[in-house]
C-alpha positions in Angstrom: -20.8 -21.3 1.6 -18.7 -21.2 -1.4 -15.5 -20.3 -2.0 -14.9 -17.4 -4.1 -13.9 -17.8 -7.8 -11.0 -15.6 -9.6 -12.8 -15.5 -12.8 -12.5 -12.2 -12.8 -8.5 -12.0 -13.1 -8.8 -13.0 -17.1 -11.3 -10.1 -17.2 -7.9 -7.5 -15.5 -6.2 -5.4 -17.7 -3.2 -6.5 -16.2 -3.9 -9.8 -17.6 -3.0 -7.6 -20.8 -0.4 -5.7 -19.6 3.6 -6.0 -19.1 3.3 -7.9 -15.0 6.6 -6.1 -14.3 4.9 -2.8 -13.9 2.8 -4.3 -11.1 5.5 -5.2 -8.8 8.2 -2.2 -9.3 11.4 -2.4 -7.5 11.4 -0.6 -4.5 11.4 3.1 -5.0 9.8 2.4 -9.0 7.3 4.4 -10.2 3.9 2.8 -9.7 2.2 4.9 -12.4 1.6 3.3 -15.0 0.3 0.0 -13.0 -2.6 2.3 -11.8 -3.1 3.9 -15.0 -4.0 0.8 -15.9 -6.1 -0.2 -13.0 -8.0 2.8 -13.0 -9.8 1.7 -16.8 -10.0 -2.2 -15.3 -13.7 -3.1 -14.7 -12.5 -5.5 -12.5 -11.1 -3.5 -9.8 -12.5 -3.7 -7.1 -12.7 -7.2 -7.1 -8.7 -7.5 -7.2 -8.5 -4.9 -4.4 -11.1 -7.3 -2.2 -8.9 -9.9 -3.0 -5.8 -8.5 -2.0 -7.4 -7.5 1.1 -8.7 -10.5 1.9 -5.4 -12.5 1.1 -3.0 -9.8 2.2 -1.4 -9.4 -0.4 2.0 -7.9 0.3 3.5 -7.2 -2.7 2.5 -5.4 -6.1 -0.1 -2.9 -7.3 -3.8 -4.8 -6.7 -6.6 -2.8 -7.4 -4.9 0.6 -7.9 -3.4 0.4 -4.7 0.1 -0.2 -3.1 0.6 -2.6 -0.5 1.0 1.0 1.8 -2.3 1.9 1.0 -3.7 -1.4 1.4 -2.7 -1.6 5.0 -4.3 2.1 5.5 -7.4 0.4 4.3 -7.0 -2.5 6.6 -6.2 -0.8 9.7 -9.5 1.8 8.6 -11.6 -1.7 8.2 -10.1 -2.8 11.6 -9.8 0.2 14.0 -12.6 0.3 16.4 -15.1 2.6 16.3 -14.2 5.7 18.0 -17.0 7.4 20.0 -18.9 7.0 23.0 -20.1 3.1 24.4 -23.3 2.7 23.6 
């Protein structure tokens, strides 16, 4: 197995962009780092990275770290239901 490459981070339109609107103060507006996220062709790849490397801090694929840990705990949580 290989380990995955970040070649797609020089393909962000963050890469681009002012990095201080990516990781706003607490209480900042996040709006204009997923503005910008949600033209990148490379999204999803930075949100599966963030995932993967729990990334705490910062907009990452158009998410907040809030809504990253919502997707991580809906990855996570069993499966609700009978046993089979």
């Amino acid at each position: 197995m290989t380990a995955p490459t970040l070649d797609w981070q020089a393909q962000g339109l963050c890469a681009q962009t002012d990095p201080e609107s990516f990781f706003p103060e607490q209480g900042g507006s996040t709006f204009q780092a997923k503005k910008v996220c949600g033209a990148c062709d490379v999204r999803a790849q930075c949100l599966e990275y963030a995932l993967a490397n729990n990334e705490r801090y910062g907009i990452w694929g158009g998410t907040s770290e809030r809504e990253r840990r919502r997707i991580t705990a809906a990855r996570t949580a069993p499966a609700l239901g009978g046993a089979a």
